[in-house]
N, C-alpha and C positions, 0 to 999 in steps of 0.2 A: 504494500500500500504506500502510496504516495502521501508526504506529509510536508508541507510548505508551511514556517514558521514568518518569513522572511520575503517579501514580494521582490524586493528590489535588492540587487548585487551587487552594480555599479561594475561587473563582470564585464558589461555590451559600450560602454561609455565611447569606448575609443574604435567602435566601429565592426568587434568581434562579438562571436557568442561562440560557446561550445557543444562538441556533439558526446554522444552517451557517454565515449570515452574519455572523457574532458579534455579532445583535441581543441585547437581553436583557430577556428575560422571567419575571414569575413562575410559579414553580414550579407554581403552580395553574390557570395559564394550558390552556384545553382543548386546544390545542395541544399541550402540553407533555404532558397527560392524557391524549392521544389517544397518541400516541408512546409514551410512558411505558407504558402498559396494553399497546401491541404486545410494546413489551418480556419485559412480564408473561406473556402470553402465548408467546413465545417461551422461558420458561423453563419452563412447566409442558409444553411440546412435546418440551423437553430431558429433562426427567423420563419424557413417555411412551414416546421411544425407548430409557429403558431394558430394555423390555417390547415393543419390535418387531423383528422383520428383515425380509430380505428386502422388496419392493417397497413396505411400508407401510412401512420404515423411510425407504427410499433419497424417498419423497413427500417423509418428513417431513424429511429433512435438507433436500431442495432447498425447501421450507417455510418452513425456521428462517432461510435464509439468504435467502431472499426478504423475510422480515420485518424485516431489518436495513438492506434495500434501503429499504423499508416506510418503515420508523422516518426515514432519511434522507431520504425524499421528503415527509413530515408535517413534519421539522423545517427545511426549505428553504422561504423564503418566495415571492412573488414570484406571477407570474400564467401564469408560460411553464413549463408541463410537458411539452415535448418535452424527452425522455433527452440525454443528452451527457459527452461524457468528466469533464467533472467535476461534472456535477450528477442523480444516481441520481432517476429516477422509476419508477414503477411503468407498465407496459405492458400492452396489449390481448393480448398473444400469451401474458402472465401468466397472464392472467384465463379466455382460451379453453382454457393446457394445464389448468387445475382443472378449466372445466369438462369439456373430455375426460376426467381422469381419475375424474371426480362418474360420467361416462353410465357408464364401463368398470366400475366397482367400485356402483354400480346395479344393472348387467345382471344381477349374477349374489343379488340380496338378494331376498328376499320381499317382495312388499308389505306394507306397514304393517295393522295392524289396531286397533292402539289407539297414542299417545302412549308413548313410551319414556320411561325413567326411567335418568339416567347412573349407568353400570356396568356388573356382565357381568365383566369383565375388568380387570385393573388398567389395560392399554393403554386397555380403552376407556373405561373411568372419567377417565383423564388428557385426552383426547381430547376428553372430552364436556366436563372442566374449561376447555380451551386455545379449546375452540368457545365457551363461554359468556363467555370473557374479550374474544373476538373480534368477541363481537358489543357488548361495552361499548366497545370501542377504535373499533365505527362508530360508537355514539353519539355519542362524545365527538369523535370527526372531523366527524362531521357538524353536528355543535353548532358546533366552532370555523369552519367553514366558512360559519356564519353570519355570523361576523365575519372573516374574510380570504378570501384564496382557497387552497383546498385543489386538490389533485388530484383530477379526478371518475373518474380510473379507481382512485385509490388505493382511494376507498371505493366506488368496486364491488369493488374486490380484495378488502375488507375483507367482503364483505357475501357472495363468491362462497365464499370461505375459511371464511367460516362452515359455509355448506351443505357444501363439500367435507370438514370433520373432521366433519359428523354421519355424512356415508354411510361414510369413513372407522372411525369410532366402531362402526359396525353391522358393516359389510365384517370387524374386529377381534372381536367379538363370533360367530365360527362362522358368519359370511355373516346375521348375524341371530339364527343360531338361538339364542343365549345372551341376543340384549336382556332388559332388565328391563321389562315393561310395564307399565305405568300400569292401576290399576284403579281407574275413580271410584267416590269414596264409599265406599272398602274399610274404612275404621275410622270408619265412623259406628253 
């Protein structure tokens, strides 16, 4: 269990922060960028369950608290991502329950006929915000993974998590029926 006495370190002052192993990196470090955006993302999640219940909420809690698993398996350095009591990685059983819950909450949307536009709904407007941060959080995982080694299940989690808050986003939107569509060329 995590126990914070102390908010402030004065640690970050000069432009660093550190990772699990008490390396230290700058702030601007893709790394730190990639983590950092999950974060991000995990709060505009926070904001969309104020606007969810029932089964889309209970996703997204078990969501928010995956992403903090997330964030701790991007900020662990090292080449060994097998799980362990003391070192949080992201998991294949992760990545399969999204995709499970992508086919289930699919099954019941309409197909696509043009490009969606985020909104509909406040939920799904947040949703479609927390998908768009998700998918800068693999950029920037992937970027730093040119330079160390990353998780490669972290950023499938990152890449499946995406897809999972669009169908999520629609599934909030009346199974669809509320999306905003994309009409090309509407204001020329």
């Amino acid at each position: 269990m995590v126990k914070l006495t102390k908010i402030y370190t004065r640690g970050g002052d000069k432009g660093e922060t550190s990772l699990a192993d008490g390396a230290r990196l700058p702030k601007d470090d893709a790394r730190i960028e990639a983590y950092g955006t999950v974060d991000e993302a995990n709060s505009v999640l926070g904001v969309a369950r104020l606007s969810t219940e029932g089964t889309a909420d209970t996703m997204l809690s078990r969501i928010q608290n995956e992403l903090f698993d997330l964030g701790a398996d991007l900020a662990t350095p090292g080449d060994d991502f097998t799980p362990s009591e003391m070192t949080l990685r992201v998991t294949e059983a992760q990545v399969k329950r999204l995709e499970n819950e992508i086919d289930e909450m699919n099954d019941n949307l309409a197909p696509l006929n043009s490009f969606i536009l985020p909104g509909g709904s406040a939920a799904s407007a947040h949703v479609h915000l927390a998908r768009a941060t998700i998918r800068r959080a693999e950029r920037l995982a992937i970027t730093a993974a040119r330079e160390v080694p990353i998780n490669p299940v972290a950023i499938k989690y990152l890449n499946r998590l995406s897809d999972h808050l669009f169908v999520l986003a629609r599934h909030l939107n009346k199974q669809g029926a509320s999306d905003v569509l994309w009409v090309p060329g509407a204001t020329r």
